[in-house]
C-alpha positions in Angstrom: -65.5 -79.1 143.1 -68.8 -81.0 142.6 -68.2 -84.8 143.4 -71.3 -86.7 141.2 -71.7 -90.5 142.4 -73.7 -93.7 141.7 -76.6 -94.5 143.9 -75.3 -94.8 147.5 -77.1 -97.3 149.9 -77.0 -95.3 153.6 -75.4 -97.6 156.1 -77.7 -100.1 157.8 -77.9 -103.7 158.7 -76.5 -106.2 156.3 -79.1 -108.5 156.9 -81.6 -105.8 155.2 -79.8 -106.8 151.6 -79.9 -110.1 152.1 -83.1 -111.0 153.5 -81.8 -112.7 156.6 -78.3 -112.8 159.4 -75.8 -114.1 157.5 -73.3 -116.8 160.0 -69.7 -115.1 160.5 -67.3 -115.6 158.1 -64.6 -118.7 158.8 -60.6 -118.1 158.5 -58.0 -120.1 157.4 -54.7 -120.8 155.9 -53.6 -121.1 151.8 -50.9 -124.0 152.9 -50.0 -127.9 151.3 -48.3 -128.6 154.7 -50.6 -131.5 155.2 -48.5 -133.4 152.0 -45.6 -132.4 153.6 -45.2 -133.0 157.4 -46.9 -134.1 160.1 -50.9 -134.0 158.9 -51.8 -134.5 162.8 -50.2 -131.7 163.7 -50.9 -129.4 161.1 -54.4 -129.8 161.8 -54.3 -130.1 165.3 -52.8 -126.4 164.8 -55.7 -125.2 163.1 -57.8 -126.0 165.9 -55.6 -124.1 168.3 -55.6 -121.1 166.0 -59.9 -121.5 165.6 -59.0 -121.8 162.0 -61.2 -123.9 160.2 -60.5 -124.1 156.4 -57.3 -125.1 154.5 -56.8 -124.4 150.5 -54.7 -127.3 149.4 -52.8 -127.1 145.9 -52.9 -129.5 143.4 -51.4 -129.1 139.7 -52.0 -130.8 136.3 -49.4 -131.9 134.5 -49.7 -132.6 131.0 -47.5 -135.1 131.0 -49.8 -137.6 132.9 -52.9 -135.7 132.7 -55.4 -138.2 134.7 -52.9 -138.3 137.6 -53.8 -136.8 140.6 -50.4 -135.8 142.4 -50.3 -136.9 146.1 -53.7 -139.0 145.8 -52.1 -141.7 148.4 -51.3 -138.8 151.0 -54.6 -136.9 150.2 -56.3 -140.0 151.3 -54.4 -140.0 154.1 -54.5 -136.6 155.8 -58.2 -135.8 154.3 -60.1 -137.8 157.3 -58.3 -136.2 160.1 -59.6 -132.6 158.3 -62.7 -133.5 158.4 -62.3 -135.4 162.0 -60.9 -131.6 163.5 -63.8 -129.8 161.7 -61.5 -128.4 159.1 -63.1 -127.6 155.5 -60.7 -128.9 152.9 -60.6 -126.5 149.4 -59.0 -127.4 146.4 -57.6 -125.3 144.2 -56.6 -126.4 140.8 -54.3 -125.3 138.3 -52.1 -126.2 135.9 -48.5 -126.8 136.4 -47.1 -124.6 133.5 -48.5 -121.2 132.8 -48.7 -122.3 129.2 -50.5 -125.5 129.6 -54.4 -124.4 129.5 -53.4 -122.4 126.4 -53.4 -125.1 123.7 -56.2 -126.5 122.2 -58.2 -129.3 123.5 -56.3 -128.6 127.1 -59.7 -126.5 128.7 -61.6 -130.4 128.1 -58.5 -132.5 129.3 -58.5 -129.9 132.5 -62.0 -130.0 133.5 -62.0 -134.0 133.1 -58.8 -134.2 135.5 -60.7 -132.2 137.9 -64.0 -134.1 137.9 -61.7 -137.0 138.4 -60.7 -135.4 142.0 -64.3 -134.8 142.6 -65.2 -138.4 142.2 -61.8 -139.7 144.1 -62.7 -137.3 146.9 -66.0 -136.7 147.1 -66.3 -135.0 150.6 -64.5 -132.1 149.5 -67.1 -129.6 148.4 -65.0 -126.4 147.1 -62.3 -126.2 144.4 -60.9 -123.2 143.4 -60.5 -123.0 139.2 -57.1 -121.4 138.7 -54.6 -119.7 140.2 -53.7 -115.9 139.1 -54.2 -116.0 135.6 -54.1 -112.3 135.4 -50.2 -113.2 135.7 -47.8 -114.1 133.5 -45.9 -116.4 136.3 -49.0 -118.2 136.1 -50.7 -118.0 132.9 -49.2 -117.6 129.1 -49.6 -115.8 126.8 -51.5 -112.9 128.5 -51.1 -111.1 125.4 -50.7 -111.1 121.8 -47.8 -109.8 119.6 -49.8 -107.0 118.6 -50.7 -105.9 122.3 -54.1 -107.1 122.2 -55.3 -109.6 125.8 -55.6 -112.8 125.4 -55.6 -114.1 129.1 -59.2 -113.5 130.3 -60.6 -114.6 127.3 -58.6 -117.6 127.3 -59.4 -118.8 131.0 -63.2 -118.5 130.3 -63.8 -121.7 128.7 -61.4 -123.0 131.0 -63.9 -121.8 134.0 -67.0 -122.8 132.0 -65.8 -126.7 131.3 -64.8 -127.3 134.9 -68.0 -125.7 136.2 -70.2 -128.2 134.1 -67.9 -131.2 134.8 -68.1 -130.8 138.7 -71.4 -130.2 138.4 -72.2 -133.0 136.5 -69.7 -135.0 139.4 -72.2 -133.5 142.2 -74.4 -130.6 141.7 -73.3 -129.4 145.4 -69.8 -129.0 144.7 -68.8 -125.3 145.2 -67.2 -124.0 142.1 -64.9 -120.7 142.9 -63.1 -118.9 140.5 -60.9 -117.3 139.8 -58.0 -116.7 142.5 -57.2 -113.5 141.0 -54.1 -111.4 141.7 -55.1 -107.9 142.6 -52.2 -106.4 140.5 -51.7 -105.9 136.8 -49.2 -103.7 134.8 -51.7 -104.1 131.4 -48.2 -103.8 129.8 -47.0 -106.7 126.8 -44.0 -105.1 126.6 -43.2 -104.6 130.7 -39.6 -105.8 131.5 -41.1 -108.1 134.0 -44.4 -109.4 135.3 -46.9 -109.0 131.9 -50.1 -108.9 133.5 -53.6 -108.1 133.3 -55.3 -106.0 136.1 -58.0 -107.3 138.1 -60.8 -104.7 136.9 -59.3 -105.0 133.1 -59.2 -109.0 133.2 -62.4 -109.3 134.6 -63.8 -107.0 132.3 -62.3 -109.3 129.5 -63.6 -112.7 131.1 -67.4 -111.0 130.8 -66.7 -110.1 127.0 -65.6 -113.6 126.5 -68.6 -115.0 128.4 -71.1 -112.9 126.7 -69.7 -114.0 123.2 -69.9 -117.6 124.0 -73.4 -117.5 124.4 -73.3 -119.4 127.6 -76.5 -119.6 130.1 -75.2 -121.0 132.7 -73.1 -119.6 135.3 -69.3 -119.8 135.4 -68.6 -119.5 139.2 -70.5 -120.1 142.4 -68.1 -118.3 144.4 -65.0 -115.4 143.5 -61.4 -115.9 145.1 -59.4 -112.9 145.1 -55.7 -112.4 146.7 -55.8 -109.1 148.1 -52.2 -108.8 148.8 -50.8 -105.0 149.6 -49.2 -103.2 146.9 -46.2 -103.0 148.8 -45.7 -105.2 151.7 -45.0 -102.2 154.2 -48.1 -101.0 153.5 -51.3 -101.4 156.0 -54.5 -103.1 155.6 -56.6 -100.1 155.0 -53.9 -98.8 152.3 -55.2 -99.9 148.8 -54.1 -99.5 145.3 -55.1 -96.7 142.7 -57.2 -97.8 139.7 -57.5 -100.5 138.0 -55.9 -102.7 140.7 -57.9 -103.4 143.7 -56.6 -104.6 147.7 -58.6 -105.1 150.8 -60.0 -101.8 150.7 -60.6 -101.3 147.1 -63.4 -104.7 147.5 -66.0 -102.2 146.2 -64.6 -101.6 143.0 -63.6 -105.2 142.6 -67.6 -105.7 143.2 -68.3 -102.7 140.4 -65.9 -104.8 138.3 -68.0 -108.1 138.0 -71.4 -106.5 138.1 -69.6 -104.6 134.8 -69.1 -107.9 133.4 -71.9 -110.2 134.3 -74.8 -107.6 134.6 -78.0 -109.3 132.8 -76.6 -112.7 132.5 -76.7 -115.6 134.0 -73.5 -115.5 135.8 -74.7 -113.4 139.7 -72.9 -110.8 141.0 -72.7 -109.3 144.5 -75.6 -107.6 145.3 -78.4 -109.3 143.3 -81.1 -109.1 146.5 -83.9 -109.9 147.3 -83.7 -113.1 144.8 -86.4 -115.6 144.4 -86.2 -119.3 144.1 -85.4 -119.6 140.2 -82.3 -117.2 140.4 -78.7 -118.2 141.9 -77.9 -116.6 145.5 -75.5 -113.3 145.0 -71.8 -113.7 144.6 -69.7 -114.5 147.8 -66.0 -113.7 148.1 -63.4 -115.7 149.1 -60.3 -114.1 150.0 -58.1 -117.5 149.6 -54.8 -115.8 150.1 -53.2 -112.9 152.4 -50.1 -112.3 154.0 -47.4 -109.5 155.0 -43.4 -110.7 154.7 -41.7 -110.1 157.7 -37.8 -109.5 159.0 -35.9 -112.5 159.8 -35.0 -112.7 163.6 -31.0 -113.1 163.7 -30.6 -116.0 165.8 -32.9 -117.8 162.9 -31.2 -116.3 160.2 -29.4 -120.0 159.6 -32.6 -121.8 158.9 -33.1 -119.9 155.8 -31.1 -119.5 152.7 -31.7 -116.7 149.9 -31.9 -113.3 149.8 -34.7 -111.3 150.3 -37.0 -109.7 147.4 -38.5 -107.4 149.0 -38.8 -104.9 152.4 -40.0 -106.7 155.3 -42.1 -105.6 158.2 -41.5 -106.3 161.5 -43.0 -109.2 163.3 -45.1 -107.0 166.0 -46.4 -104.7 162.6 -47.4 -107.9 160.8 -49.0 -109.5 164.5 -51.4 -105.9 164.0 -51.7 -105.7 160.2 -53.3 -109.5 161.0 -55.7 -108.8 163.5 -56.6 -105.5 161.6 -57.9 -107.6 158.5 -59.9 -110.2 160.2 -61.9 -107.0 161.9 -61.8 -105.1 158.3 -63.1 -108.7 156.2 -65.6 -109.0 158.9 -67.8 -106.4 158.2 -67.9 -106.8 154.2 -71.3 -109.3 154.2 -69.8 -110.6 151.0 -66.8 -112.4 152.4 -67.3 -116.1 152.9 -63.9 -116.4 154.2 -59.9 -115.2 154.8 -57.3 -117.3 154.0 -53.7 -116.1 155.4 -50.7 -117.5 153.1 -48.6 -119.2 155.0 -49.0 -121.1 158.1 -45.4 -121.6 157.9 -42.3 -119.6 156.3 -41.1 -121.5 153.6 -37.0 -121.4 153.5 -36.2 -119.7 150.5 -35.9 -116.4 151.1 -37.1 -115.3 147.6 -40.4 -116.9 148.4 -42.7 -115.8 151.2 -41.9 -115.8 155.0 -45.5 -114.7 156.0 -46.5 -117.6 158.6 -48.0 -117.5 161.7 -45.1 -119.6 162.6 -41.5 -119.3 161.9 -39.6 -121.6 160.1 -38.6 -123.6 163.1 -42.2 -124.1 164.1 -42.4 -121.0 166.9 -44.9 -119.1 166.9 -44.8 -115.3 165.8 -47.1 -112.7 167.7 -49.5 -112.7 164.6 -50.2 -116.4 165.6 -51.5 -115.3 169.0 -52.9 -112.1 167.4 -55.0 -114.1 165.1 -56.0 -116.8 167.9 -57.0 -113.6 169.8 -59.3 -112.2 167.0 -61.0 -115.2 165.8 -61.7 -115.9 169.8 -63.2 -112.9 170.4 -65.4 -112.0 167.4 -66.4 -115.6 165.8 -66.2 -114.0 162.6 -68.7 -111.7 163.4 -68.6 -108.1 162.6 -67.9 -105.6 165.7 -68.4 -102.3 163.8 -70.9 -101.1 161.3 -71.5 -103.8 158.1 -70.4 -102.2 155.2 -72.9 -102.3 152.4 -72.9 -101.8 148.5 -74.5 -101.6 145.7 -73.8 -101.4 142.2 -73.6 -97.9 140.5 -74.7 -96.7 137.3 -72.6 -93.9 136.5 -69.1 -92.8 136.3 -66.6 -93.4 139.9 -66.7 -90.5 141.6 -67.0 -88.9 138.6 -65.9 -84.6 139.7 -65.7 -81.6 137.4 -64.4 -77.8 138.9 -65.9 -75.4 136.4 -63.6 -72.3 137.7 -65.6 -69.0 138.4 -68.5 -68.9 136.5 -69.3 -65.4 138.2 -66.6 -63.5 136.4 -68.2 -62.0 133.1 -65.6 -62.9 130.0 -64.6 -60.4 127.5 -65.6 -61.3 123.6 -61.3 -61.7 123.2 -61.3 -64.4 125.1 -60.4 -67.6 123.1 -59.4 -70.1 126.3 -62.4 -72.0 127.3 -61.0 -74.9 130.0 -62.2 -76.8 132.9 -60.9 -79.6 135.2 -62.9 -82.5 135.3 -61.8 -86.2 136.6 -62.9 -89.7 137.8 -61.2 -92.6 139.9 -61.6 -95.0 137.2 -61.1 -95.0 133.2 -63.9 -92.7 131.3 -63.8 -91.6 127.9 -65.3 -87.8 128.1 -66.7 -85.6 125.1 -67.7 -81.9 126.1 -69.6 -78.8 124.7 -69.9 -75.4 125.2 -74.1 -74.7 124.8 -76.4 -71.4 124.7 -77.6 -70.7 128.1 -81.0 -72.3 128.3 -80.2 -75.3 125.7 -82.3 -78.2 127.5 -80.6 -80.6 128.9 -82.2 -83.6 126.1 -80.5 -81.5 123.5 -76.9 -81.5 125.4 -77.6 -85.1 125.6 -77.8 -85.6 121.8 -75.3 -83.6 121.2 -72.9 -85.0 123.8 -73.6 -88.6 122.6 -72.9 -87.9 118.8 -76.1 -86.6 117.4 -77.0 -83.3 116.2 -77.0 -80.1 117.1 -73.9 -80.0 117.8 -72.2 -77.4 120.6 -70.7 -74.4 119.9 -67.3 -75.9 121.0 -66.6 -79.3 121.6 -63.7 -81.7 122.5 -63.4 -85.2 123.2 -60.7 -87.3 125.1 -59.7 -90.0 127.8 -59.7 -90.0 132.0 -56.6 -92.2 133.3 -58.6 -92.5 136.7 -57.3 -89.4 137.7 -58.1 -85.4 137.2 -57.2 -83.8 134.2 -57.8 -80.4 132.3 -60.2 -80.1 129.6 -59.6 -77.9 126.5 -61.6 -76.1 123.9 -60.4 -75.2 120.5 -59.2 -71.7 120.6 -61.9 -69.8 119.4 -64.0 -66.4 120.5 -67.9 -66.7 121.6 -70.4 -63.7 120.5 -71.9 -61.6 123.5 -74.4 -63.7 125.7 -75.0 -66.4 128.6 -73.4 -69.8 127.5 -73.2 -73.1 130.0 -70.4 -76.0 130.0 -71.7 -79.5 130.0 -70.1 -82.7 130.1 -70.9 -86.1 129.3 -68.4 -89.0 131.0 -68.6 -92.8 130.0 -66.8 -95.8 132.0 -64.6 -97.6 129.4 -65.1 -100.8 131.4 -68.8 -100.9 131.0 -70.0 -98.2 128.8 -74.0 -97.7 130.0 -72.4 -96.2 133.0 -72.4 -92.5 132.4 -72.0 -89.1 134.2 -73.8 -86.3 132.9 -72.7 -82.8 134.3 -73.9 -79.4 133.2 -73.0 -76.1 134.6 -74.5 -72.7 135.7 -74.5 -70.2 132.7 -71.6 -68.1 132.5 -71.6 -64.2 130.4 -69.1 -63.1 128.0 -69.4 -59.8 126.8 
């Protein structure tokens, strides 16, 4: 088997891409407990945790679309924040997944949320968005005919609210796009019609590119890199095209597909120079494991359950584990867990660091623990990437090319493979062909091979066939040329030792 990758940076000191020691990244909760209860004490918790950012909610309705819901308590609860050193982001969206989908609703949007800009002008970062990859949170994602419509839709969506809080205060950190790292890219699914992270983002660059924009949609990308299933582990991550904690690289891949050459940055853009935006940062706004009611609690909540649970000492681990795993990805700004607090209803999430009764779970002390000891601050070896240029992992297994083939033989295979989606078209050449001609030939032009077929990678391995057909006495060689459908300059050219038949 003959792996071929992109280029592949070797291991060394983050601070090497970037030009200088970046500050360790700063944790936090995804929770609109501050509304709710006891602001004083929500925050005062925070501080005991050595949690220092909060994303608060707030939704648009179209029915009073220049209100901003909760404004009295937000005025409230927004000075003790600041007064226990806790950053305050907030992330915008609308309140019915089929609201930014009507026309004139992308400029009603953005105005609403320069309006909370200029109400609370200490607040600095608002998230655009929430999951619109999903359809629980954005409609239509697709047309009757199949075709995506949600990334395309939420880019002037993104656009307008970057200009209009920059126009509010040029300072104001624009994130986009809290993104859901799971997608079944199927219109006719029984249930959840989604987009996947790699495919919608890949759609929001089209869509950007079209407009003709030159300026950048986001500052900063939120991502929810929740498990695929909630028993699995941090470092367990999801196959192609969805993406979780571990799969950050190919997220990264993803938006460098998209935005390469515009003016939107992406993630590795280093050394830049005074004229250019800093690269991309990551905000991971929302994480959390679902855990096993105790018994004697059992009263407090009401529901049933959605989904297997994890016990409380496995989720206390899987919570430490992340902060130590986000650490040492220099492109994370931040980790938000989701919840601070189990909400009641059992068919919604009982993830917090405290249980619903306001005791604390062993992740709370697990995650006091972490932050305490590390500040952030990576322990192990900084992870560090850079875009590629060809095909994921891109592998082909010739079979033995040693073994001399009778002039009878008429099967002419191979397995070949990648960990993403490629479009492949193979030939069957004359032993010394040069490897400009295979290129022609492979792409479309003439000569053409001697044999040829064509077909599709589903980000996995599969067998490649020849037309059934018998080959004169000589040397031939295999040769294959693999193209990523999500950005189609990436490519993978593979050609093999000459094999006899005779």
């Amino acid at each position: 088997m003959k792996r071929i990758t992109g280029p592949i940076a070797l291991l060394c000191a983050a601070a090497a891409l970037t030009g200088s020691a970046r500050a360790g990244i700063t944790f936090g909760v995804s929770e609109d407990r501050a509304r709710s209860g006891d602001p004083a004490a929500f925050f005062a918790t925070l501080g005991d945790l050595g949690l220092t950012e909060n994303r608060a909610s707030l939704s648009w309705d179209t029915a009073a679309p220049d209100v901003i819901p909760g404004q009295g308590q937000i005025q409230t609860w927004l000075p003790m924040a600041q007064a226990a050193g806790v950053r305050v982001v907030f992330s915008v969206a609308a309140k019915s997944p089929r609201d930014l989908s009507t026309t004139g609703a992308s400029a009603q949007f953005a105005a609403w949320v320069a309006h909370i800009a200029q109400s609370f002008p200490t607040v600095k970062d608002y998230v655009v968005g929430n999951e619109p990859n999903v359809n629980y949170f954005w409609q239509p994602q697709f047309d009757d005919a199949g075709h995506p419509l949600s990334g395309a839709a939420y880019e002037p969506v993104l656009a307008d609210t970057y200009d209009a809080l920059k126009a509010v205060d040029p300072t104001i950190n624009v994130i986009g796009i809290g993104l859901s790292p799971r997608g079944n890219d199927n219109p006719n699914a029984r249930s959840n019609i989604s987009r996947s992270p790699v495919r919608f983002l890949h759609d929001l660059g089209v869509a950007y590119r079209a407009s003709g924009r030159t300026k950048p949609l986001m500052d900063e990308f939120a991502y929810h890199p929740y498990p695929a299933k909630n028993t699995d582990p941090p470092d367990v991550g999801y196959p192609w095209p969805n993406a979780g904690l571990p799969n950050l690289d190919r997220l990264k891949q993803a938006v460098w597909d998209a935005f390469n050459g515009t003016a939107q940055p992406t993630f590795d853009e280093t050394p830049y120079h005074d004229s250019f935006a800093p690269p991309l940062r990551l905000q991971l706004d929302e994480l959390g494991w679902q855990v096993v009611i105790p018994p004697a609690l059992a009263g407090l909540y009401y529901g049933t359950e959605t989904m297997p649970t994890i016990d409380e000492a496995t989720q206390a681990q899987y919570y430490a584990d992340s902060i130590t795993m986000v650490e040492c990805d220099p492109a994370v700004d931040s980790l938000n867990f989701f919840l601070l607090v189990d909400e009641p209803d059992l068919t919604r999430w009982q993830s917090g660091l405290e249980r619903i009764d306001g005791s604390h779970r062993p992740s709370y002390d697990a995650v006091k623990q972490a932050i305490a000891q590390t500040h952030g601050n990576c322990q192990g070896t900084p992870a560090v990437w850079r875009h590629s240029t060809q095909v994921s992992l891109a592998t082909v297994q010739w079979g033995n090319l040693k073994k001399v083939r009778p002039r009878r033989s008429t099967h002419w295979s191979f397995v070949t493979g990648a960990r993403e989606e490629a479009t492949y078209r193979a030939g069957i050449f004359k032993a010394g062909t040069s490897r400009k001609t295979i290129a022609r030939a492979l792409s479309g032009h003439s000569p053409k091979p001697l044999l040829s077929a064509s077909g599709l990678i589903k980000a996995k391995n599969r067998v490649v066939v020849f037309p059934a057909r018998r080959l004169k006495q000589g040397r031939y060689i295999y040769a294959i040329r693999i193209v990523a459908t999500m950005n189609t300059k990436r490519t993978t050219q593979v050609v093999s030792r000459p094999f006899r038949v005779r």
